[in-house]
N, C-alpha and C positions, 0 to 999 in steps of 0.2 A: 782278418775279420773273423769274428767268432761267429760258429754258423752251429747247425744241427748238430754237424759231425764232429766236432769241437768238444776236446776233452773237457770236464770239468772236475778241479778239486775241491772236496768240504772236509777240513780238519784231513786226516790220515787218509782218506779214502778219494780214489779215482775214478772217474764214471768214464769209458770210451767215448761215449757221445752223449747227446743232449736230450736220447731218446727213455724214456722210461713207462713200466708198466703200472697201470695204476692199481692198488687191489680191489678184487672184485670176488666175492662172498660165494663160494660155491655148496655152501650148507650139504656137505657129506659124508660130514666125521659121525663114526658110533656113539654119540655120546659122551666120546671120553675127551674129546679134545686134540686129538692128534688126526696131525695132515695123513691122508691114504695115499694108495697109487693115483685115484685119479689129482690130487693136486700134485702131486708129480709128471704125471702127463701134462696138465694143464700149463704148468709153470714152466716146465724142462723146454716147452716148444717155445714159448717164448724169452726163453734166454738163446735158445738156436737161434731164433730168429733176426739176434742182433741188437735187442735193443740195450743200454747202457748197464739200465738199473729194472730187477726185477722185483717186485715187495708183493712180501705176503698177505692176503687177505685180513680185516680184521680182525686180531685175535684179542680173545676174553682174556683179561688181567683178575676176574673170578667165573666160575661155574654159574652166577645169578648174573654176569656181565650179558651172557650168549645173545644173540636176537635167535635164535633158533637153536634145538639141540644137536644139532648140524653142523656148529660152530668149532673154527679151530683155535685152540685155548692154551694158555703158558703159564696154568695158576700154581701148578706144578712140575716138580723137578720130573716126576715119571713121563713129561712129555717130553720133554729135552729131546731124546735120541730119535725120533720120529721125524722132529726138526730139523734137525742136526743131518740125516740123508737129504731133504731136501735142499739146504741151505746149503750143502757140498755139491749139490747136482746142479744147482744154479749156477755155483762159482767156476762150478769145472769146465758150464760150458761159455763161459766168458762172462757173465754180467754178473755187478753184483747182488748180492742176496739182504732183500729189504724186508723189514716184518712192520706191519702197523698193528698197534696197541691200543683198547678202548674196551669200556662200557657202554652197553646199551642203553642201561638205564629202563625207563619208560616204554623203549620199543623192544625190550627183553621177552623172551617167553614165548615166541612167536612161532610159527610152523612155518615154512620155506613158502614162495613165492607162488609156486605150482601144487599147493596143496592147500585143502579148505582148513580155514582156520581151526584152531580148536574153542571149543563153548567158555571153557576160562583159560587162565597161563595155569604152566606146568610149574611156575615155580613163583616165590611172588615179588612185584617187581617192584624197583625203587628209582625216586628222581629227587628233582629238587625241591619241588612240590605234588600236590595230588590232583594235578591236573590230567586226565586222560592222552593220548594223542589218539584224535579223532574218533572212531566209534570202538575201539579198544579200550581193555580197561585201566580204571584209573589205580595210579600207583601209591605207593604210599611214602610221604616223605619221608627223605631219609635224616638218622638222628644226627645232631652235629660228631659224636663219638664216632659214627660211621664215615663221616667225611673226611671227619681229621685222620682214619686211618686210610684212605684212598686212595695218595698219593704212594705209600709206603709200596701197597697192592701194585703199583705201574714200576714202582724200583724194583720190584720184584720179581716182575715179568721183564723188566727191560734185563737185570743179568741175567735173568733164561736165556734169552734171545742172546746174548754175545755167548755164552758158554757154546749155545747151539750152532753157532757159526755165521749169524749173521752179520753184517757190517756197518747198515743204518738201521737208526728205527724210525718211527713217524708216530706221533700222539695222535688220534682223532678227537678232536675238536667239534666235529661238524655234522652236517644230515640227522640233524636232530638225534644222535645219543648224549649219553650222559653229558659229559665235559660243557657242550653243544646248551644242554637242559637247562643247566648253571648260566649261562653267560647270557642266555637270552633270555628277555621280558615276556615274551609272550607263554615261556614254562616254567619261570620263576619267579614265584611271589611271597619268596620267604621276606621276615623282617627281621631276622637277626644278621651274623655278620657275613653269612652265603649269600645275602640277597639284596636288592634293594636296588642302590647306585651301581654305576658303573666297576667302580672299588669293590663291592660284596660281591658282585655276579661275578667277577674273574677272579676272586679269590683262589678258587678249588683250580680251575688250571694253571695258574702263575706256581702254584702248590707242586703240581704236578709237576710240569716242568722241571721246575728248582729240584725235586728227587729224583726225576731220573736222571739230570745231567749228572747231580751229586754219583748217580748209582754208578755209570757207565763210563765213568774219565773225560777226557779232553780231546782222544784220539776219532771218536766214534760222532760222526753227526749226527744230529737229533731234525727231525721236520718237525713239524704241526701243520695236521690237514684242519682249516676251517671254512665256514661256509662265513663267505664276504656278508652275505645279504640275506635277509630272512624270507624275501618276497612280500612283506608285510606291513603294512604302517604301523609305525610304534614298536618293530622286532629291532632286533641287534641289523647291525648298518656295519657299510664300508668305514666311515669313519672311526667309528668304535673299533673295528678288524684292522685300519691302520695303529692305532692309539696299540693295541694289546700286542701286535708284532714288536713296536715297539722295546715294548715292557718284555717279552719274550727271546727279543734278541738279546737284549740286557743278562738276562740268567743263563744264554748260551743255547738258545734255539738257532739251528743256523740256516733253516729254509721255512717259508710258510707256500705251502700248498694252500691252495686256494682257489676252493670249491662254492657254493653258495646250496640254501636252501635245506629242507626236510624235516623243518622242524612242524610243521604245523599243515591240515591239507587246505587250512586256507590260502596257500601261499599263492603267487599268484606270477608265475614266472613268463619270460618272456623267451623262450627259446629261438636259437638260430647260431649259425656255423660258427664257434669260438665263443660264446654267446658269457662265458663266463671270462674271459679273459680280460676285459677293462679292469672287473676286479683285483685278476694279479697285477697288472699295470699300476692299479693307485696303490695296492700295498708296497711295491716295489717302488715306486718313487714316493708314497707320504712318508714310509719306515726306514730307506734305504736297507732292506734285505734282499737278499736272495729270495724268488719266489719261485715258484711252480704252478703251469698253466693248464687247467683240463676244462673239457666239455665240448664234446662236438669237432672236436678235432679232427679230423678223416684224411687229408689230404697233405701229402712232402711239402706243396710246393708252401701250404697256409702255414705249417709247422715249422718249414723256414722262417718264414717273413716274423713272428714270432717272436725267433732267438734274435735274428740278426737287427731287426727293428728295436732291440733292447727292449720289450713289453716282460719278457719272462724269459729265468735263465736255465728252466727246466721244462719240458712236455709230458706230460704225464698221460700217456692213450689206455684205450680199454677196450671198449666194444670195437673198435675199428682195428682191434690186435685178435678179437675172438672170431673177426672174419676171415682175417690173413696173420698169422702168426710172425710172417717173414714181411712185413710192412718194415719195418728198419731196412732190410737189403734192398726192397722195393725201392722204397724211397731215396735211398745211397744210388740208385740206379739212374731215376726219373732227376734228380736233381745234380747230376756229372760227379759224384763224388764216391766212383767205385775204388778209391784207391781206401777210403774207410771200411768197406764192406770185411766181415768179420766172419769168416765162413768154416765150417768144422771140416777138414780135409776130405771127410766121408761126403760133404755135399759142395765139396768146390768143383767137382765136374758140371754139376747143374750150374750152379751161379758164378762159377770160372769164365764158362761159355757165355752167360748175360752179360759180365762183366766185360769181357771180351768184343762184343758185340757194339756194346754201348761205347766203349772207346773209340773204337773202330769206325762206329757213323759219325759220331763229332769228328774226327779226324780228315775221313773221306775215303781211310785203304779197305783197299779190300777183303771180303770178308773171308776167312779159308774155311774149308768145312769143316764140321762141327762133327767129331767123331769119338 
């Protein structure tokens, strides 16, 4: 039975388990674009921690991409080696090293989360049209000659990322940036061939797509994170999000992550434990792909039932990995499946003895002391 702990292969690449880190934005590069020590800390623990697949936060494929200048960025080669430490600290210590790739778009130019906004953007920003998002300001469309170059921008960052040692990439699609802008109605009202139908809004990522598979070979899996649901009447829908996996698996996408919402703060979401997950379920059975499941995830025993209920063949956690970084060994624990537990020699006295332990009460022997 395929369970958590259950290798998975995509193309050349092997995950140990089923567990993976989702990227999560920690806006504290200088400016330049390159990861620091703290995304080394941040990310180093949670590949100790066991989980399969580790992926980088989303990185700018340009400088005007950023949502913040905080952002970490691959628009050039001068960042490669910056990378390139992290993406070996990842691998050394067992999982592999994923990078997510996007523009912002519209929500570009921003100040971090914990700091008050600034009165304009620092640089100026572009979408698919000049619609604002929310009381931010409004962008200015961008020309077709910019779009048709956009794709090339994401080839270009995707061979950064293999030269720097990563293994998968993932496109962002979703949470209302760029790609995300394009696909949905409710921030695109172009009328030429970016906009319109279904056909013109998914133009610009089928585009994408198609470059970087071209860029990256045949060995290297590709994701696409997009948001299923817009929260919105009249937004981009589950069924349009199967329709485009579709068409995506077709050019050699080989997982959709599958997120929902951010585009708009009208949205009007319904939260609760997994709360995003029917959506990988209908992608995965309207498209037959491979999907990946987040939102609310917290718990081994829900993150089983998951995989092995066949709903999605991937878990992607986050904030339930920033409380316990060691939620993978946790859960190998809570769930009898210490014999996957994946532990750096330096900390198998600590979860040698959990393991230990946890055998030992399923069993019935006795316990010897722990010395």
């Amino acid at each position: 039975m395929t369970d958590l702990f259950s290798p998975l292969t995509i193309r050349g690449v092997t995950l140990a388990n089923r567990i993976g880190i989702s990227p999560m934005c920690q806006y504290c590069c200088d400016d330049d674009g390159r990861p620091t020590d703290w995304h080394m800390a941040h990310l180093l623990q949670r590949a100790l921690g066991g989980a399969g697949l580790v992926m980088v936060e989303a990185t700018a494929v340009l400088p005007e991409g950023r949502i913040t200048p905080g952002d970490v960025g691959l628009w050039e080669d001068a960042q490669i080696p910056a990378h390139a430490r992290l993406a070996a600290a990842i691998a050394h210590a067992g999982a592999v090293p994923a990078i997510q790739i996007g523009h912002a778009g519209r929500k570009a130019s921003r100040a971090p989360a914990w700091v008050d906004e600034p009165a304009k953007p620092g640089w100026e920003i572009v979408s698919s049209s000049n619609l604002p998002m929310g009381h931010f300001a409004a962008p200015r469309p961008m020309t077709e000659a910019e779009i048709e170059d956009l794709p090339a921008a994401f080839a270009a960052t995707a061979r950064r990322a293999l030269a720097a040692g990563y293994k998968v990439i993932e496109l962002h699609g979703a949470h209302g940036y760029l790609l995300h802008q394009f696909m949905s109605p409710i921030s695109n009202k172009r009328n030429d061939r970016w906009g319109g139908d279904f056909e013109g809004r998914t133009r610009l990522p089928l585009a994408v797509a198609k470059a970087v598979r071209e860029a990256v070979g045949e060995e290297v899996p590709l994701l696409l994170r997009i948001s299923h649901t817009d929260w919105i009447e009249g937004g981009w829908s589950t069924a349009e999000s199967v329709e485009l996996a579709k068409r995506m698996s077709a050019l050699g996408i080989d997982m959709i992550d599958v997120s929902s919402g951010g585009i708009d703060p009208a949205q009007k979401i319904v939260l609760g434990p997994g709360y995003q997950v029917p959506g990988a379920e209908a992608v995965k059975q309207g498209a037959g792909v491979l999907v990946a499941a987040v939102g609310l995830i917290t718990e081994p025993e829900q993150a089983q039932a998951i995989i092995t209920e066949g709903r999605a063949d991937l878990v992607l956690l986050a904030r339930a990995t920033l409380r316990d970084p060691y939620w993978p060994m946790r859960a190998a624990v809570a769930l009898g499946r210490v014999d996957a537990i994946r532990t750096p020699p330096q900390y198998d006295r600590a979860w040698g003895s959990i393991a230990r332990m946890a055998m030992r009460a399923e069993t019935g022997d006795p316990m010897p002391p722990l010395g």
